[in-house]
GUKOLMAR-937646 format. One record per residue (C-alpha): residue in three letters; chain; x, y, z. Coordinates in Angstrom, 3 decimals. Each point is the difference from the previous one (the first is absolute). Layout:
<recs>
<rec code="ALA" unit="A" c1="X" c2="Y" c3="Z"/>
...
</recs>
This chain:
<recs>
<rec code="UNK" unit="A" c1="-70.262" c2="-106.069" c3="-98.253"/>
<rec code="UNK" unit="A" c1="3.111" c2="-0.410" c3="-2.255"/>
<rec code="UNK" unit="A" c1="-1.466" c2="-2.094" c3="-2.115"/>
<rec code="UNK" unit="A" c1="-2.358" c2="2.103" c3="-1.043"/>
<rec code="UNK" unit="A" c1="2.280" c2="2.763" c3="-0.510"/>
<rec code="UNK" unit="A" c1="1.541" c2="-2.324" c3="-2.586"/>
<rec code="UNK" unit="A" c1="-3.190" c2="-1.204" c3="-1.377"/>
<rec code="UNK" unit="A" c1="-0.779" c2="3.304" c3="-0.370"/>
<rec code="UNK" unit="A" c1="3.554" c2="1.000" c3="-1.602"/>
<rec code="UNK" unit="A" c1="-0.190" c2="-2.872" c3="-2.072"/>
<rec code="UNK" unit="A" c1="-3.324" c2="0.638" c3="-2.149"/>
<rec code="UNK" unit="A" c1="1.161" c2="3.891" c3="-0.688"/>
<rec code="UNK" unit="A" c1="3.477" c2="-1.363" c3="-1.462"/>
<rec code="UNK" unit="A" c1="-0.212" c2="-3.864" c3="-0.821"/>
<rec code="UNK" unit="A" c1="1.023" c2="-1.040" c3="-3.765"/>
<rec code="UNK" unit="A" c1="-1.469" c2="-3.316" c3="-1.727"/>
<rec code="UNK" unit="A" c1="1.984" c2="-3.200" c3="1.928"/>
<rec code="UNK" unit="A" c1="0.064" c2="-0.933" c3="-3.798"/>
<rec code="UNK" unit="A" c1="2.750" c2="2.451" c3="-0.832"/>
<rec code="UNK" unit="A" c1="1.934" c2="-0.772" c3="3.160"/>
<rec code="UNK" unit="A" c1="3.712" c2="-0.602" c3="-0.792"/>
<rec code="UNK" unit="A" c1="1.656" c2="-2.994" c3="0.849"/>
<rec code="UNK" unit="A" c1="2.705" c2="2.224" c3="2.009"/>
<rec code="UNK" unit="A" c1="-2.733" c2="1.124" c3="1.999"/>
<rec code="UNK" unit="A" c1="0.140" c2="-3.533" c3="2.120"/>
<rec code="UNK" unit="A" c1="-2.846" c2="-1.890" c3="1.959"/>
<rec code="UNK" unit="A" c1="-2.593" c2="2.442" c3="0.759"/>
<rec code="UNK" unit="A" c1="-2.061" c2="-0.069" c3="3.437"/>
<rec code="UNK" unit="A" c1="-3.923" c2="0.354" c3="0.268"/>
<rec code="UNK" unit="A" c1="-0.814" c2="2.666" c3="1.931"/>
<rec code="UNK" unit="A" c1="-4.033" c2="-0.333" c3="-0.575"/>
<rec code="UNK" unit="A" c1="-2.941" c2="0.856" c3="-2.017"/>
<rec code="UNK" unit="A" c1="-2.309" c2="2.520" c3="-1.271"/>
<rec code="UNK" unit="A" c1="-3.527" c2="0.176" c3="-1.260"/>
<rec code="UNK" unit="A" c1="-0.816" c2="2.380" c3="-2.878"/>
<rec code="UNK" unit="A" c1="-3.738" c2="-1.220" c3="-1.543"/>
<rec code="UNK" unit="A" c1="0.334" c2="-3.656" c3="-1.121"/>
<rec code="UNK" unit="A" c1="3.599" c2="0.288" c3="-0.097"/>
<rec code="UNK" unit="A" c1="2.750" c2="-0.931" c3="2.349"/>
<rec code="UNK" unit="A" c1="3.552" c2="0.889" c3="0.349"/>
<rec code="UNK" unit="A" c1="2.561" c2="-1.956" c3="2.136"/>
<rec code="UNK" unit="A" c1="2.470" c2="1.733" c3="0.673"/>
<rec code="UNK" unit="A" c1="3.897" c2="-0.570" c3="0.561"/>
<rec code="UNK" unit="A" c1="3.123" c2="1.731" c3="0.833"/>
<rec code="UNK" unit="A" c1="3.682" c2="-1.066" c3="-1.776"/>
<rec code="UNK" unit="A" c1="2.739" c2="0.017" c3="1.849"/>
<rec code="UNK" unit="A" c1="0.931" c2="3.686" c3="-1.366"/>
<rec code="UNK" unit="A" c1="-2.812" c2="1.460" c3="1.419"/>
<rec code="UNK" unit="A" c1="-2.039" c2="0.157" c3="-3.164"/>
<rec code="UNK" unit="A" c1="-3.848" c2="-0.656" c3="0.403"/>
<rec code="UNK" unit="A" c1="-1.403" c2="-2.539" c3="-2.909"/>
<rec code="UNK" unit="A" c1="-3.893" c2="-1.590" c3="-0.394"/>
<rec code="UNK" unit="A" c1="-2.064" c2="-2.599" c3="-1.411"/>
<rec code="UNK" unit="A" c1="-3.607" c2="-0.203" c3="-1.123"/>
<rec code="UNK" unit="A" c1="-2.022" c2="-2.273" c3="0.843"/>
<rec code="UNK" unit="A" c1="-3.875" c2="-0.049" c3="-0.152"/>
<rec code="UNK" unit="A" c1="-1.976" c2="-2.197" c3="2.849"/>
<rec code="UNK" unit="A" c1="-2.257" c2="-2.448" c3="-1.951"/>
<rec code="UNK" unit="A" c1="-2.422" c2="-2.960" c3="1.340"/>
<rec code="UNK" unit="A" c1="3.247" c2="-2.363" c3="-1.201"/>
<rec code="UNK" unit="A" c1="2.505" c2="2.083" c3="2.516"/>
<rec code="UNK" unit="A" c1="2.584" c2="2.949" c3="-1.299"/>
<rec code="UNK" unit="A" c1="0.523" c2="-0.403" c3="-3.264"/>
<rec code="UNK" unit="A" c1="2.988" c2="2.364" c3="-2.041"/>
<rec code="UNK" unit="A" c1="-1.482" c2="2.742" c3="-2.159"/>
<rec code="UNK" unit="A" c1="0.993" c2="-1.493" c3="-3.298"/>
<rec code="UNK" unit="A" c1="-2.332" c2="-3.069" c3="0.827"/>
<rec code="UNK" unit="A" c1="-2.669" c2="2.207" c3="1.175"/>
<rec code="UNK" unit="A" c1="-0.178" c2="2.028" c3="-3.118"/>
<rec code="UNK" unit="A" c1="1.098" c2="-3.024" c3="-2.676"/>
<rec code="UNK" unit="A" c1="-1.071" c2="-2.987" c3="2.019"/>
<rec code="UNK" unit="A" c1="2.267" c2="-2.845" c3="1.389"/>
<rec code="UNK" unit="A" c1="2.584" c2="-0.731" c3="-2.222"/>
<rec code="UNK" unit="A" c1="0.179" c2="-2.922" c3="-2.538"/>
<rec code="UNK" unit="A" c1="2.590" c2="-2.217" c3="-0.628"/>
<rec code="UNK" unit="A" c1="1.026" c2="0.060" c3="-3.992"/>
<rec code="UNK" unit="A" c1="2.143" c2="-2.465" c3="-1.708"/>
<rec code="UNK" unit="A" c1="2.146" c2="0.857" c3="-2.494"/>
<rec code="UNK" unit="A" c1="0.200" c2="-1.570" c3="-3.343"/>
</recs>
């Protein structure tokens, strides 16, 4: 039941894992949560603090939000 507790913790006071500091260290997964087509995993730094990442389930697999909204990314050569 602990997890869920966190889980639970987690989506009421998780910031972006995008703005994570480097001090903050490794961070462990502590699971995931549907909201519509979204999904957050969520993890938990070493401090305690509670961080996510979105990810949207697509026929391809879990792909990051920035792909989902932008598509995939292309490689561009500079000139």
């Amino acid at each position: 039941m602990e997890k869920q507790d966190d889980t639970e913790e987690a989506m009421k006071t998780a910031m972006s894992i995008e703005s994570m500091p480097a001090e903050a260290g490794p961070a462990e997964y502590i699971g995931k949560e549907r909201s519509g087509d979204r999904t957050y995993l969520l993890y938990r730094d070493k401090q305690g603090m509670y961080w996510y990442k979105t990810v949207f389930k697509t026929m391809a697999g879990y792909i990051s939000e920035y792909e989902y909204i932008f598509g995939p990314k292309k490689n561009r050569r500079r000139r």
